[in-house]
DOKEPA-467505 format. One record per residue: x, y, z of N, C-alpha, C in turn. Coordinates in steps of 0.2 Angstrom, whole numbers, padded with zeros to 4 digits, always signed. Example, Ala and Ser with C-alpha at 12.3 -4.5 7.8 and 13.67 -1.06 7.14 Angstrom:
<recs>
+0066-0028+0039+0062-0022+0039+0066-0016+0039 +0064-0011+0035+0068-0005+0036+0064+0000+0039 
</recs>
This chain:
<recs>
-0058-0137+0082-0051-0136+0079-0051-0131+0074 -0056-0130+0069-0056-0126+0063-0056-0118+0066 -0061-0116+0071-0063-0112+0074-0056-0107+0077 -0051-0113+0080-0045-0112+0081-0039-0112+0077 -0041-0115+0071-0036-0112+0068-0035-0108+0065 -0045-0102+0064-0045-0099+0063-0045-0091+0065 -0044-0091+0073-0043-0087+0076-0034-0085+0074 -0031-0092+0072-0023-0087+0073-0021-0085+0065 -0026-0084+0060-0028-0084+0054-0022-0077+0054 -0018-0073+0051-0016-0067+0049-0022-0061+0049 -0027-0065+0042-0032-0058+0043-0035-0058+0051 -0038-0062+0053-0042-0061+0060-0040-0057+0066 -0031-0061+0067-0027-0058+0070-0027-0050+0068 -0026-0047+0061-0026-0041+0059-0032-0038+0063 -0038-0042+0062-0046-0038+0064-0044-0036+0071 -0042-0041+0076-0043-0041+0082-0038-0036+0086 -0033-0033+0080-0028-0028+0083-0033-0023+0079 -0033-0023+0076-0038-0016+0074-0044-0014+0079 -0048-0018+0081-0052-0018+0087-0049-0016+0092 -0045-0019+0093-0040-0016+0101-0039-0009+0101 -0036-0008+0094-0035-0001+0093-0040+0005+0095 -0047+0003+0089-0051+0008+0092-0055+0011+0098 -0051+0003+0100-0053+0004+0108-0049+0009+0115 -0045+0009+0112-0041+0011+0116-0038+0019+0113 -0040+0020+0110-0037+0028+0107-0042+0031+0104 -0045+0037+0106-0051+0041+0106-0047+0046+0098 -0049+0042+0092-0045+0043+0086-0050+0050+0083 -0047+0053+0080-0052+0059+0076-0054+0058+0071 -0057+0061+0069-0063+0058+0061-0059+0056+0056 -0054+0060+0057-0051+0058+0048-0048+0053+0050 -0047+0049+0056-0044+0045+0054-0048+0037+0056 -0053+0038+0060-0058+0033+0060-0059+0028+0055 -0059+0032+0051-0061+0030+0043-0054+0023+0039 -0048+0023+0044-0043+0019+0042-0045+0012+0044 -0049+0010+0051-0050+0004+0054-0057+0004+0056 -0061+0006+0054-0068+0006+0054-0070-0002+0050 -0069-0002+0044-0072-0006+0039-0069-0013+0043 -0074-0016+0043-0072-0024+0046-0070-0029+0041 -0064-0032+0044-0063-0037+0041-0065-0044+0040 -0071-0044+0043-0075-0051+0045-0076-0054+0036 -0076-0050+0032-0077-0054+0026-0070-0057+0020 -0066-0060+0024-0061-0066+0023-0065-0069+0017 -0069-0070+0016-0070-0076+0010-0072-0072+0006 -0073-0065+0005-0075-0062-0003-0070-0061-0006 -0071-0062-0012-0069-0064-0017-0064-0057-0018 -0059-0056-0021-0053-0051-0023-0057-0047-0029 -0061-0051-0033-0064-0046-0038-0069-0042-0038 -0072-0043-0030-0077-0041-0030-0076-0033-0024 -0070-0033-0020-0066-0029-0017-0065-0024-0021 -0064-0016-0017-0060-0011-0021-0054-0010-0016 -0050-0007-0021-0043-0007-0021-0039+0002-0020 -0037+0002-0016-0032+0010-0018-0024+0009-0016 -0023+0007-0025-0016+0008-0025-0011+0014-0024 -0005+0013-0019-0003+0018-0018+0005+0019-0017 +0005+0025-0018+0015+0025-0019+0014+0034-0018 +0022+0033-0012+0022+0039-0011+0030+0042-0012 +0033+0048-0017+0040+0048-0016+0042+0052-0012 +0048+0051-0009+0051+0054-0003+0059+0056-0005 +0060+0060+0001+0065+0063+0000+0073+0059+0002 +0069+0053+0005+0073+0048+0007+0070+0041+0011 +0074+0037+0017+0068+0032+0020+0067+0034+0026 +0069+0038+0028+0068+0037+0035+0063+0045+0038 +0057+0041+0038+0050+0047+0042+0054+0050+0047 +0059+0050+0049+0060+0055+0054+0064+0060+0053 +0068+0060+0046+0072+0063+0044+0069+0067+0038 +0068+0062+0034+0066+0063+0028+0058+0065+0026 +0056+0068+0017+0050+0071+0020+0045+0066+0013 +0038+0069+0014+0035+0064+0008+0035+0071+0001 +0037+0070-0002+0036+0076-0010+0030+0073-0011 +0029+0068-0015+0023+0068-0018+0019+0061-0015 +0012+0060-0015+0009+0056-0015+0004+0054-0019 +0006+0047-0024+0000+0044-0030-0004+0039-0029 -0009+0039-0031-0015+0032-0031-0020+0031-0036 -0022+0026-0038-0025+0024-0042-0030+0020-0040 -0038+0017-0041-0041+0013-0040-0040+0008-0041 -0043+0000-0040-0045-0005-0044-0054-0004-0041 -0055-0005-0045-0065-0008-0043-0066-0015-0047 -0069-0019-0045-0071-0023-0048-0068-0029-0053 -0059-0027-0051-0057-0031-0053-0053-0027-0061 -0053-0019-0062-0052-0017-0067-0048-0010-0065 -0042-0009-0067-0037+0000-0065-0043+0001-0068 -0044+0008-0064-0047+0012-0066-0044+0020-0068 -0041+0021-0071-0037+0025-0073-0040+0034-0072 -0048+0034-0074-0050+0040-0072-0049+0041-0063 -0049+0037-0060-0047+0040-0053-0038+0039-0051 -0037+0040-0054-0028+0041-0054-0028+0050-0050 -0026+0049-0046-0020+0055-0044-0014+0058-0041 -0012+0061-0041-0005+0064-0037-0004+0070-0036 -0003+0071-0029-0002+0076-0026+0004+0076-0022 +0006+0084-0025+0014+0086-0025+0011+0090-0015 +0016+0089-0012+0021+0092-0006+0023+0097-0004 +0016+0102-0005+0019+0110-0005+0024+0114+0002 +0024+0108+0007+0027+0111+0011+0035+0107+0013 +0033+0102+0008+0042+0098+0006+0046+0103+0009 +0052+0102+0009+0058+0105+0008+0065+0103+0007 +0069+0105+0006+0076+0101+0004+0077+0096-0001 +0075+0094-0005+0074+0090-0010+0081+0089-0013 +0084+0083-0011+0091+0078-0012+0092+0078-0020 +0097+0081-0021+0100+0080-0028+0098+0072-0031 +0100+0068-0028+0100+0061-0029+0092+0058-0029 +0087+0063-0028+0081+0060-0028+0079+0062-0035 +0080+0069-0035+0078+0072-0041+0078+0071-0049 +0086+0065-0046+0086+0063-0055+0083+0057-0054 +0079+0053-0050+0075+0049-0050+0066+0049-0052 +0066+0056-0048+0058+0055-0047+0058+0061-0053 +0064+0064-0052+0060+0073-0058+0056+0077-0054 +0057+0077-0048+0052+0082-0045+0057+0090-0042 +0054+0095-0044+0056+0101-0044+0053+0104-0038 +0058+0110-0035+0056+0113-0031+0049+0118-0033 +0050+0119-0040+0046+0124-0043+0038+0120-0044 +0039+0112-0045+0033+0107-0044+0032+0109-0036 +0033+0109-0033+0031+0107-0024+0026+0115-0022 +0030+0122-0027+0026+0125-0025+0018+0128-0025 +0017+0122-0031+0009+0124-0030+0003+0118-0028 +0008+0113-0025+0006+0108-0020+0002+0109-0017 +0001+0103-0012-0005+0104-0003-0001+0105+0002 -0001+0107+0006+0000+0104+0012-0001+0098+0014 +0005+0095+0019+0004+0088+0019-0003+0087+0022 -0006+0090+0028-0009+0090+0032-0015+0089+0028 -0019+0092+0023-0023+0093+0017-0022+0087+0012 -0016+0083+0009-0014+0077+0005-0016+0073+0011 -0013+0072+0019-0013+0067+0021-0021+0065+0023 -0024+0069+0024-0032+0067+0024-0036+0068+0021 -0034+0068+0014-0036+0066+0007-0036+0059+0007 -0031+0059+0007-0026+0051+0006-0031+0045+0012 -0032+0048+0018-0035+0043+0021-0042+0043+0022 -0048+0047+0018-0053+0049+0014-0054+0043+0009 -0047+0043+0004-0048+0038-0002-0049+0032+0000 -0045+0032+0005-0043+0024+0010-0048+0021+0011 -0053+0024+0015-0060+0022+0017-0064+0016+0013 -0064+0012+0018-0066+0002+0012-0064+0001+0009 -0057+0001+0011-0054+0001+0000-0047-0003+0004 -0046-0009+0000-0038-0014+0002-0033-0009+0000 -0028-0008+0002-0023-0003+0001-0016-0010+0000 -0013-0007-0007-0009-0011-0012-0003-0006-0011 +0002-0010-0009+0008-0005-0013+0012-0010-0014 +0019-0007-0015+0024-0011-0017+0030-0010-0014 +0034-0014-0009+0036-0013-0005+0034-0010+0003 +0030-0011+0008+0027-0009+0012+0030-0004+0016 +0036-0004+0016+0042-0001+0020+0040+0007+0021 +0042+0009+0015+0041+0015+0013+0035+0020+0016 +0029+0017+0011+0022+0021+0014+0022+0020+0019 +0021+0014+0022+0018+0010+0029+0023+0014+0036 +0029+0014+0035+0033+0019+0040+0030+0028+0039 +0031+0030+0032+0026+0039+0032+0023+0037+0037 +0017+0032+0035+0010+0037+0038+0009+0034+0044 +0014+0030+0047+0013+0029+0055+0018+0036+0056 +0024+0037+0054+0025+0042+0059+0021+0048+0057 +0017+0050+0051+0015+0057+0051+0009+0055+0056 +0003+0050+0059-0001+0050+0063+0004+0051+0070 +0010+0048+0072+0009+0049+0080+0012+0057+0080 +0016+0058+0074+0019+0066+0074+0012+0071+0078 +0007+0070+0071-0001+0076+0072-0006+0073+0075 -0006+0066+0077-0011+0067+0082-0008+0063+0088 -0001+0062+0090+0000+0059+0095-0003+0051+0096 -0002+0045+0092-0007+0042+0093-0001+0037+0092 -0002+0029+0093+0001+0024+0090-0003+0023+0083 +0002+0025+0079-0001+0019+0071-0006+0014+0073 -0013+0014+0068-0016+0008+0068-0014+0003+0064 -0016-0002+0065-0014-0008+0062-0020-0007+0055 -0015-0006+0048-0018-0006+0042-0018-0013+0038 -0023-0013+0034-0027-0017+0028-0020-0016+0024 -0015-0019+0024-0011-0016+0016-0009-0025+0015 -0009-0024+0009-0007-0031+0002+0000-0028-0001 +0006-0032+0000+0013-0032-0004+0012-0034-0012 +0015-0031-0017+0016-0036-0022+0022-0038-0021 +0027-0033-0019+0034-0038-0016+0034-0043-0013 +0029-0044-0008+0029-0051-0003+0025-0053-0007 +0021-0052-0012+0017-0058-0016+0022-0064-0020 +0026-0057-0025+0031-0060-0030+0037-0065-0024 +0039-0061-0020+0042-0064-0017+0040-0074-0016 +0033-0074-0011+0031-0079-0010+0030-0084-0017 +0028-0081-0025+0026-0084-0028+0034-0088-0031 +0038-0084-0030+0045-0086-0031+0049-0092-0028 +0046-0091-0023+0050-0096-0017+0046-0101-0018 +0037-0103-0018+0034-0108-0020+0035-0112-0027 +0036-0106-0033+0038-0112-0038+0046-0115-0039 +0050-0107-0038+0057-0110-0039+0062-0109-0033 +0058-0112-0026+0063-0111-0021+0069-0108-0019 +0065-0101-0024+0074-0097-0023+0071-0090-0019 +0073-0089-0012+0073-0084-0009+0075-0074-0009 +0080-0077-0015+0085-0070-0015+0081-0068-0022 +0085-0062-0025+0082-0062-0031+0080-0055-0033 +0080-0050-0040+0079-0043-0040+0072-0041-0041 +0068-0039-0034+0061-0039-0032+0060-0030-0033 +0064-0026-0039+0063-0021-0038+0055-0019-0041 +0050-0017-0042+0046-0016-0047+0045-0017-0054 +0050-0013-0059+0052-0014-0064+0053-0019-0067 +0059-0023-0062+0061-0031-0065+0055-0035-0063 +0053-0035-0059+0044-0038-0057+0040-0040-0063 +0039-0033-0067+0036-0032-0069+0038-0035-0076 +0044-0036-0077+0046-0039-0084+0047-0046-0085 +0048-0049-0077+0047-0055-0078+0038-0057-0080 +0035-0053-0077+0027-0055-0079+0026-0052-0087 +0031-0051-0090+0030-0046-0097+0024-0042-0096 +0025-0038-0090+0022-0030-0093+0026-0027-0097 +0024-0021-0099+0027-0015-0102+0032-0011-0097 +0038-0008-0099+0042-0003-0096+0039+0005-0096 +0040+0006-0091+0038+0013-0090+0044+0018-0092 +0044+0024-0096+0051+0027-0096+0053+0030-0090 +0046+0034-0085+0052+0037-0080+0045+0035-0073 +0048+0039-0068+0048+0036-0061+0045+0043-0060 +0039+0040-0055+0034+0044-0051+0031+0040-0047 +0027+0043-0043+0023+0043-0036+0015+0039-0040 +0013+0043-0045+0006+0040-0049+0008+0036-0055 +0016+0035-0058+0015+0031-0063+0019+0026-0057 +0021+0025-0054+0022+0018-0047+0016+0018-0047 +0011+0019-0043+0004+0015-0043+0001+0013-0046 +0000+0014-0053-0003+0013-0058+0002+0007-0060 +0008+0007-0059+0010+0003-0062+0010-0006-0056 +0009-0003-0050+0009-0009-0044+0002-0009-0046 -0005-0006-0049-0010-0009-0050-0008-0013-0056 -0004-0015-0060-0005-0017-0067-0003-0025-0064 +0003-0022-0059+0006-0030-0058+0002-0032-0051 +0001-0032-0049-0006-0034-0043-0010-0039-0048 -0013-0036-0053-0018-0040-0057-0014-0047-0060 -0009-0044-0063-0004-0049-0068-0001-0056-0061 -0001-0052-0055+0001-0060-0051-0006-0061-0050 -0010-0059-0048-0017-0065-0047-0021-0067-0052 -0016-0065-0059-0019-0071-0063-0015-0076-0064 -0010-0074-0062-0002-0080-0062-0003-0084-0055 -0005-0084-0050-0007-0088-0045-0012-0092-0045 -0020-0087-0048-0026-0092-0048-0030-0094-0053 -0025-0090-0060-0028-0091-0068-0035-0089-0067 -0040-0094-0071-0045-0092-0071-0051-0093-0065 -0048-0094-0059-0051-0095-0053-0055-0090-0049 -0056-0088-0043-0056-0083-0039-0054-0084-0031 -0049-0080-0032-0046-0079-0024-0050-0073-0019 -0050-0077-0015-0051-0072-0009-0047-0067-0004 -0051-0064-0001-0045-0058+0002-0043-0064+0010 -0045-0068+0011-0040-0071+0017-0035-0076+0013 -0038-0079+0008-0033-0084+0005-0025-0079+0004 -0027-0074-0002-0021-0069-0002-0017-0066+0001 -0020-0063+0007-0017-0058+0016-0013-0064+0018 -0018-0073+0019-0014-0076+0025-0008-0079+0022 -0008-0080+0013-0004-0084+0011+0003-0082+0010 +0001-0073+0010+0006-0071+0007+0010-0066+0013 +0005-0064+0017+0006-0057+0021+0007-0062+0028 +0009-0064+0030+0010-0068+0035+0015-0064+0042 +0020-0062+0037+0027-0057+0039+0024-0052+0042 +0021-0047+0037+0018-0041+0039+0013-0044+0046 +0011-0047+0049+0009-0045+0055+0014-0047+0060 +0020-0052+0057+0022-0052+0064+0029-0047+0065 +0031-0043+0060+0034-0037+0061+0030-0031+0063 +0023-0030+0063+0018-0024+0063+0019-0024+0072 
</recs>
C-alpha cells in the first residue's frame, strides 16, 4: 500500500513524465541538462538542495505574441541567497517594448541594445538550471517562455520541469490556516504580510532576489525550526502544477 501511494506521489509522477520525455525526444545538449538530474531523492532535506531563483520580464503574457526583455536569477545554496551569483540579462534582440511595461520594469530600448541574444541568455539560463530546484513566483509567466521558446527552436514538446511556486506555497499556506482561498498573492503584498522589506522598483533580478527572500520566509513560517524536504514541499504544495502541466 505505501509503495502505492507512493507511485501517485506529485514528485514521482513529475520523475516518471520526465523519463518518458527523455525517452522519447532525441533532446540537444543544451537541453539535456533541464531533466537529466533525477528526482529519486524526495527526502532530502530543502537545506541541503541548491536553488535558482527565477523571474523573467516580458513585454506581455502571451509567448506567442509577446517577447522576454530581460531575464533575472539568483542562487540559494545551502539554505542561504547568495547574492554574489545574482544576474540579469537584457534581450538584445527584443523589440517593441509596450509603453505600459516600461513604466513598470524601466527597461529601455537603449538597455536591450547591448543585451544577448535570446538564443545565447536562453542557454545560459538552462546551463544555470542544471541540478538546481527552480523557484519562481507565479509559474505562469516563465513556465509558458520557456516551453514555447523550446518548441519554437528546437521543435520539441516542453519537458516536464522541477519548478516550486511561492504563490502556490502562500496560497496553500493561506487556505490551511485561514481557510480563505481568495486574497492579494501579488509578490510585494506577499512579502509584507511576512514583514519583508519593500523594494522601491521592479526588475527581472530585483523579482528574483526578492522571491528568494520570500521562499526562505515561508519555509520558516511552515516548518520553523524543523527540516522539510523537497517531496514534503512539491506534494503538499505543488499538487496543481502537475495536473495542469
Amino acid at each position: 500500500m505505501k509503495r502505492l501511494f507512493s507511485h501517485f506521489k506529485p514528485l514521482n509522477r513529475l520523475e516518471r513524465l520526465r523519463r518518458k520525455w527523455r525517452e522519447e525526444n532525441p533532446q540537444p545538449s543544451v537541453l539535456s541538462a533541464l531533466t537529466n538530474c533525477s528526482l529519486s531523492l524526495e527526502d532530502q532535506l530543502l537545506s541541503e538542495l541548491n536553488f535558482l531563483v527565477l523571474d523573467f520580464e516580458t513585454t506581455g503574457l502571451s509567448p506567442e505574441k509577446d517577447q522576454i526583455l530581460s531575464i533575472g536569477y539568483v542562487e540559494i545554496n545551502g539554505g542561504v541567497l547568495d547574492l554574489e551569483t545574482s544576474h540579469e540579462t537584457y534581450i538584445k534582440d527584443s523589440c517593441g517594448i509596450k509603453a505600459e511595461t516600461a513604466i513598470i520594469n524601466h527597461i529601455t530600448p537603449e538597455m536591450l541594445k547591448v543585451g544577448e541574444t535570446l538564443d545565447c541568455a536562453m542557454t545560459a539560463l538552462f546551463e544555470r538550471m542544471k541540478g538546481r530546484v527552480v523557484v519562481v513566483h507565479g509559474l505562469t509567466v516563465e513556465k509558458s517562455f520557456i516551453n514555447h521558446y523550446i518548441q519554437s527552436r528546437y521543435e520539441l514538446m516542453p519537458p516536464p520541469l522541477l519548478l516550486l511556486d511561492t504563490l502556490i506555497i502562500e496560497k496553500s499556506l493561506a487556505v490551511n490556516i485561514n481557510n480563505q482561498k481568495g486574497g492579494d498573492y501579488r509578490l510585494s503584498s506577499i512579502r509584507q504580510r511576512h514583514g519583508l522589506p519593500e523594494y522601491p522598483c521592479h526588475g527581472a533580478l530585483i523579482d528574483a532576489v526578492a522571491t528568494g527572500e520570500l521562499l526562505l520566509a515561508l519555509m520558516k513560517k511552515m516548518f520553523g525550526t524543523g527540516a522539510p524536504t523537497l517531496g514534503q514541499i512539491y506534494d503538499s504544495c505543488h499538487y496543481e502544477m502537475m495536473v495542469n502541466s
